[in-house]
N, C-alpha and C positions, 0 to 999 in steps of 0.2 A: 463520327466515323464515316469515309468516304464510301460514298456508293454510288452503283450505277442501276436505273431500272429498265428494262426492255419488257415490251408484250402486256396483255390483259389477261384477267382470269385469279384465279387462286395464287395466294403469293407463293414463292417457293424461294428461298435463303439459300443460296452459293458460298461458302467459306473455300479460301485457296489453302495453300499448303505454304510451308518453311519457304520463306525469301521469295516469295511470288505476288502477285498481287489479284485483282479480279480482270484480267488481262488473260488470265492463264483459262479462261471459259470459252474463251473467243470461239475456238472453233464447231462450238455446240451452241453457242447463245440464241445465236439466229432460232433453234430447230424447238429448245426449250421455249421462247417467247412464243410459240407459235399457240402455243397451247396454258402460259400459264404466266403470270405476273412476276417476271424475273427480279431478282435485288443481288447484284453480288457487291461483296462488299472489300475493302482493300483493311486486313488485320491490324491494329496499332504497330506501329513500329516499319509497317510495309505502302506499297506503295505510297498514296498520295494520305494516308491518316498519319499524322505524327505520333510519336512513340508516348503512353502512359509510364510514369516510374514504376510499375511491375512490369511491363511490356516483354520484358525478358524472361520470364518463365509462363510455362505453358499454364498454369494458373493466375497466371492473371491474363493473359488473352482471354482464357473463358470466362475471365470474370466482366472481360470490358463488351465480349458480345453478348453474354448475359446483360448484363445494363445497355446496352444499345436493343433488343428484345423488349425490354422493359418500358423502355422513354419512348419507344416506336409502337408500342400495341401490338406487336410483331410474338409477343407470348404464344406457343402452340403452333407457329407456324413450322412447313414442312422445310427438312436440310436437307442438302446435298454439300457434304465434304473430301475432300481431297488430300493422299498424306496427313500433315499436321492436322491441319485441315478436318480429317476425316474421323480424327481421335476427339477433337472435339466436338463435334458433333453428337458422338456418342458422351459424351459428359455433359452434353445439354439435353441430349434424350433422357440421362439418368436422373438429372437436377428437375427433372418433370417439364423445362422450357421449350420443347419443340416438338412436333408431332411424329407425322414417320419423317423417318432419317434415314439417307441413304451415304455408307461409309465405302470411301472407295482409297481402298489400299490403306489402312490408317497409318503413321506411323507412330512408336513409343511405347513399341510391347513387345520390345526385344529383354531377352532373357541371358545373364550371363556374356561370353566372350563378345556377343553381338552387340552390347553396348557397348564396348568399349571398339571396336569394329566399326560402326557406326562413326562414335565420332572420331576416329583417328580421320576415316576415307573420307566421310564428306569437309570435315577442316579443311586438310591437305587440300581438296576441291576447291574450297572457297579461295585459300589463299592462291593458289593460280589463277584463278579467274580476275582476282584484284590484279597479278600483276600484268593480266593480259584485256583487262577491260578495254584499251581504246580502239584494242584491235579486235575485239568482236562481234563489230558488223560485218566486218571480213572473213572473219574465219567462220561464222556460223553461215556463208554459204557453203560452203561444203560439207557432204553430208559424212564422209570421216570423222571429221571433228564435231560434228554435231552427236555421233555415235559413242565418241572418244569421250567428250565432256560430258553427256547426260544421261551413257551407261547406268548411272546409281539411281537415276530419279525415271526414267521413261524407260517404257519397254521397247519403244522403237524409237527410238531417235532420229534417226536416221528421215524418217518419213516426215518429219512436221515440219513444218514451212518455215523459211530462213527465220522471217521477220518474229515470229514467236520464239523461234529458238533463244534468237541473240535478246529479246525482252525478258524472259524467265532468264540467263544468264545473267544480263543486268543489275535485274534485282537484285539475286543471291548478294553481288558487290554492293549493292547499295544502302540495305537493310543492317542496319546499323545494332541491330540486337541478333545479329545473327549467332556470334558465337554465341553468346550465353543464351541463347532456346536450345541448339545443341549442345551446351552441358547437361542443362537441364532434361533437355527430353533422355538425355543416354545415362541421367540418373534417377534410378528405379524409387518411386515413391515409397519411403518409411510403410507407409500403412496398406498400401497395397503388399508389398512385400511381404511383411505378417500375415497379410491375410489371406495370401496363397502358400502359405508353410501351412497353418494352421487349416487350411483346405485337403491340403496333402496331406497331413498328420491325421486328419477324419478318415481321409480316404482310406488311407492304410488300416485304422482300426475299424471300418467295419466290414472290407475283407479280412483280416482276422476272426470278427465275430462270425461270417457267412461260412468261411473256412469251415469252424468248429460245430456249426450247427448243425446235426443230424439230417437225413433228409428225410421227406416227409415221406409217407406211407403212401401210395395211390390205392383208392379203393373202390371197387368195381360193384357198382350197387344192381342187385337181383335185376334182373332182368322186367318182370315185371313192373317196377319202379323206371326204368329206362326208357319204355312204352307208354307210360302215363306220365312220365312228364315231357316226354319228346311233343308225342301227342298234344298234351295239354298248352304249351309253347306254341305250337305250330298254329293251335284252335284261336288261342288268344292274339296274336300277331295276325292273323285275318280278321278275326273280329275289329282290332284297335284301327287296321288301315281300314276297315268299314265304315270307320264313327262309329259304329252298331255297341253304344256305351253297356245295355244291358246284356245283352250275349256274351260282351266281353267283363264283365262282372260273376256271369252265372260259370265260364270257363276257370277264372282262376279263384271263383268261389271254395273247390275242394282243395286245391294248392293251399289256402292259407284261411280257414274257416273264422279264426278272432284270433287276436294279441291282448293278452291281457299282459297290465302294466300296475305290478304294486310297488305300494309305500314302501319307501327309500328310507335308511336308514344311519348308513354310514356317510358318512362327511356332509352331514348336515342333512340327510334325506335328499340328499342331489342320484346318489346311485340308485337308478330304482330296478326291479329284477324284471324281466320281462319273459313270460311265455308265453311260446307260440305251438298254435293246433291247424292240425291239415296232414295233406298228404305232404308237404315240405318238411314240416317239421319231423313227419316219421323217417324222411331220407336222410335226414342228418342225424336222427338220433342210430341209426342205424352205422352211419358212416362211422360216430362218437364208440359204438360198441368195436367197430371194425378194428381200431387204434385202440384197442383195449393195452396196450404195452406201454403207450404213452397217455395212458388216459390222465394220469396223476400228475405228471406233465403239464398237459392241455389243462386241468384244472386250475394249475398255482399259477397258470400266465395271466400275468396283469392284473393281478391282487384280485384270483379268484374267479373271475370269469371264466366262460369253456369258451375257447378257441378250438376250433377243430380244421384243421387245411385237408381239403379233397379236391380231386377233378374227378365231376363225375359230368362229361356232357358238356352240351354247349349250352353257358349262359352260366356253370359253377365256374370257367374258369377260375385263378385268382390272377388281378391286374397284376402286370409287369410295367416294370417303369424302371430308368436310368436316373443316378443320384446325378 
């Protein structure tokens, strides 16, 4: 695979985007070498690396810089991807082959009328550019047409220097697997696909379960109990940033006095019942009395266990987290 390296230091892996080559770095290379052992590399089928017989779908470009990672010791190194580019990168971060990875703009995670969007606009792109290839070292000095042609692919067009413009055009004509990576990328992968229905289909069912589930009881425990263990928190969090290991044993010594742990029975002696004594233990059994209404409830969850849910204070929260 063709490459180029600039600079010393920690390697860092450059992949370009759809019809481009390692040309398209230009304007950053200098700033990256400064600080790190650049490698960018030119895709099968794109600039100066000649095409592999999968070359033309996006699974096998990753399969062929996956093997070029491999044959180079280049396993774990860090990416930076672009576009195409930048989707695989992330499909090398997920195959465990590269370190951190940095995706900029990925493309191929268009959803619905956007693939088929995709490849109508950029086709139609390509095939103009074929017919105006000899004339675009000319028209890529003007920055109209630079804005006109590379609207889909740059945010500013208009700004990048002739000589790069009319190179990234070039390409796109010259890249011989072009059309067919745009089939491919603007069609949605079989298993992927399933496996965002069936993401969606979770989703749904466990807001319905949240939906239907009661909410829980808040229960406001004696006041006395709020003071000793405010207190008792407060005592042992100065103790612990003390190091002072014994003062902060003798603090949450009444909080949780022993646990005892007996012989397990059901499913093979793996479940074993545990009580616990202290001042802790008396806040929850009081909370457990509080939900006296769902006590039968809280009992039969999870074949038998007491689960009890309260906010009492800081440090009962219960975590919140996002599926």
């Amino acid at each position: 695979m063709h490459h180029i390296t600039r600079g010393v230091g920690k390697p860092l892996l450059l992949i370009h985007g759809l019809g481009s080559s390692w040309r398209a770095w230009q304007l950053i290379l200098d700033d990256l070498a400064a600080e790190r052992s650049v490698i960018a590399i030119d895709l099968p089928g794109h600039g100066a690396t000649a095409a592999e017989q999968d070359s033309g779908t996006f699974e096998g470009l990753v399969g062929s810089v996956e093997r070029y990672l491999v044959a180079n010791d280049l396993v774990g190194i860090d990416v930076v991807g672009s576009s195409m580019g930048a989707r695989i990168v992330l499909e090398l971060a997920r195959r465990g082959k590269a370190g951190n990875v940095v995706s900029l703009d990925p493309g191929g995670f268009w959803r619905g009328w956007e693939r088929s969007f995709f490849r109508t606009t950029i086709g139609l792109s390509a095939k103009l550019l074929r017919v105006l290839r000899s004339r675009l070292p000319v028209i890529s000095r003007s920055a109209a047409a630079r804005a006109a042609l590379l609207a889909q692919l740059s945010a500013k067009p208009a700004a990048l220097p002739p000589e790069l413009v009319c190179t990234e055009l070039t390409g796109i004509t010259d890249t011989a697997t072009f059309d067919s990576l745009v089939d491919d990328l603007a069609t949605a992968p079989r298993a992927l696909t399933t496996r965002v229905k069936d993401l969606e289909a979770e989703e749904r069912r466990l807001e319905k379960i949240i939906a239907a589930t009661p909410a829980s009881p808040v229960v406001r425990l004696p006041a006395n109990y709020e003071s000793l263990y405010t207190r008792a928190i407060a005592e042992l969090d100065t103790h612990l940033a003390s190091t002072d290991g014994a003062s902060a044993r003798q603090t949450i010594r009444p909080l949780i006095e022993k646990i005892v742990v007996q012989p397990g029975s059901a499913r093979g002696g793996k479940r074993r019942p545990i009580q616990l004594y202290g001042d802790l233990y008396r806040m929850l059994a009081f909370a457990e009395e509080a939900c006296a209404p769902n006590a039968q409830q809280a009992r039969l969850y999870r074949g038998g266990a007491v689960v009890v849910w309260m906010v009492a204070g800081t440090g009962f929260e219960p975590v919140t987290f996002r599926l």
